[in-house]
N, C-alpha and C positions, 0 to 999 in steps of 0.2 A: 276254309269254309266252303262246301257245297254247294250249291244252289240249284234244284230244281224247280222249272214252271212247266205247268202241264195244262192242259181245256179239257173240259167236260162239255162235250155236248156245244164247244166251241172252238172251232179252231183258231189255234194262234198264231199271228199277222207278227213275222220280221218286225217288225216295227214296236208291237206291243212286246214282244220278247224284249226287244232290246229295252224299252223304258221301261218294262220291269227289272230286267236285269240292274242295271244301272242304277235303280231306285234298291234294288235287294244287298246289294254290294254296301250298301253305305252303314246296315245293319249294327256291322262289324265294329263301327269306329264310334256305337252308341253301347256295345255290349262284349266286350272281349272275349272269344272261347265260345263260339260257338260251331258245335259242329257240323250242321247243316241247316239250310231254309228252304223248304216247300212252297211253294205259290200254286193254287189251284184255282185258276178262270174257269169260270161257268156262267152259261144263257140259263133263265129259267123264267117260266113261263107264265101269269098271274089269271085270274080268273076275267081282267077286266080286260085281257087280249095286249097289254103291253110286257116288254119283254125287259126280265130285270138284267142286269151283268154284278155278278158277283164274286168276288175275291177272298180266299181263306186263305191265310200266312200264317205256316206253322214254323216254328223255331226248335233246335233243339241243344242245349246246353250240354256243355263239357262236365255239370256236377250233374247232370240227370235230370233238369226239370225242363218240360216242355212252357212253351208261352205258343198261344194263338190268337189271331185273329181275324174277324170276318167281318165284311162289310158290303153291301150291295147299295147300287144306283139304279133307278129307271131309265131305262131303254139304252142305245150304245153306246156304252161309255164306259169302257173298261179300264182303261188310265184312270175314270175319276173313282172308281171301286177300289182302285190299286192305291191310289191316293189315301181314300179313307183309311183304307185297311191299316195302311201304315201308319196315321195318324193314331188309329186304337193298338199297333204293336207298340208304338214308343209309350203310350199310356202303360204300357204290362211292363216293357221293359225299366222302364223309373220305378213302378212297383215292386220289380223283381228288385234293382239295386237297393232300393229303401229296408229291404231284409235286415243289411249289417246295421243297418243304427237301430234295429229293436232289441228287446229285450228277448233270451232264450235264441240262440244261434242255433241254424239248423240245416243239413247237409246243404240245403238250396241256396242257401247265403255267399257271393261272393268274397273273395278275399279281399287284404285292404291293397295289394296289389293290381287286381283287377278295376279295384272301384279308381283307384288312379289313372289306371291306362284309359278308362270309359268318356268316352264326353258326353255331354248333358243332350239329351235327346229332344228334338226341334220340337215346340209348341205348336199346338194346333193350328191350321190355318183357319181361325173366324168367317173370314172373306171370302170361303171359298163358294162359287157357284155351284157345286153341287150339290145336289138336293138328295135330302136322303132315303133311305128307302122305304115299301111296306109294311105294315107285318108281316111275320110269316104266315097269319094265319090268311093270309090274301092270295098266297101260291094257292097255286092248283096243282095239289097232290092228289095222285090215286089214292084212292080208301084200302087196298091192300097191303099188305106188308113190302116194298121194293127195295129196301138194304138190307143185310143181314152184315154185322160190325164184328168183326174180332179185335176184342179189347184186352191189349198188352195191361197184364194189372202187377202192379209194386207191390214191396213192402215196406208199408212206413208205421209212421203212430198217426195217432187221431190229428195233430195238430201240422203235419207234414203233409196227407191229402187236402184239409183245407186250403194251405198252402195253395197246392199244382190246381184244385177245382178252382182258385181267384186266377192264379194264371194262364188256363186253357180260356176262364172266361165263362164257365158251364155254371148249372144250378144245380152238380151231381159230379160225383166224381167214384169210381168204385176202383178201388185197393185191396193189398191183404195187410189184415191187421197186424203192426209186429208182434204185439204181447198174445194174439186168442188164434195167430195165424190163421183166422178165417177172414172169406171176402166178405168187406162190411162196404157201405155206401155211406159217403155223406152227402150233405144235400144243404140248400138255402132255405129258412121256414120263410114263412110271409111275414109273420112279424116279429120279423128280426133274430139274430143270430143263427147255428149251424145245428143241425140233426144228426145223427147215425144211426142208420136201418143195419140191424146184427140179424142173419138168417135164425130161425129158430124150427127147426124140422116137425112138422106137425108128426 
């Protein structure tokens, strides 16, 4: 298993390397077959002049489905962002395991091999002091466009992107469809259940 940690707009401290590392290592022994983990530390900056620290852990599985997660804390505290974060990966990764005992198996479903080697990923910590973060609508973002995403897209069925959209975490996930081989998008409605926007060329 891989591991890369990087900072955005924050450098990262020997120290924070290391308990992240330390804390990304243990990944492995909640999720067998993974073949590498991302950590991306970033400062970001709120309207109200305090500065958030924020942690994204992206995961990527030996059957092709990504898991992410992201978490932010007020002002520096980038262990307790790293903390969270991890809290909300073992939430994806018990989701991810929970596959094999449903009904319709599907490529993302571990083996019952796997689910053996896996141990049961640590409960949140209730107690913990850290407070959690803003909105996002509280950053202070330019009004311009400032990323521009190239989005590696699959092909699955309709019910294999919902799938990866519950596991990345997102309210959107855009794929190619297997049966209409076009890029279609699903998405979260507001009340309740999943959508799919099919391009239609005026």
């Amino acid at each position: 298993m891989e591991i890369t940690i990087r900072g955005k707009d924050y450098r990262v401290t020997e120290a924070v390397e290391d308990f992240a590392a330390k804390k990304l290592h243990r990944l492995a022994r909640y999720l067998p077959n993974i073949l590498d983990v991302h950590a991306e530390l970033m400062r970001q900056h709120t309207r109200s002049g305090d500065d958030l620290s924020t942690v994204q852990i992206t995961i990527r599985h030996k059957r092709g489905a990504i898991l992410r997660a992201e978490e932010s804390v007020n002002g520096d505290n980038m262990e307790g962002a790293l903390t969270l974060a991890l809290e909300n990966m073992y939430r994806r990764i018990e989701r991810f395991k929970g596959k094999q005992s449903r009904k319709g198996k599907t490529r993302f479903s571990l083996s019952l091999e796997e689910l053996e080697l896996a141990e049961d990923a640590p409960e949140a910590d209730t107690d913990s002091a850290v407070s959690p973060t803003p909105y996002e609508d509280d950053i202070d973002y330019p009004a311009e466009i400032i990323r521009r995403k190239l989005v590696a897209v699959t092909a699955l069925n309709e019910q294999e992107a919902v799938e990866q959209m519950e596991l990345l975490g997102h309210a959107f996930y855009m794929f190619i469809n297997d049966e209409t081989k076009a890029v279609n998008v699903v998405y979260k409605r507001r009340s309740g259940g999943y959508g799919v926007l099919v391009p239609n060329l005026a």
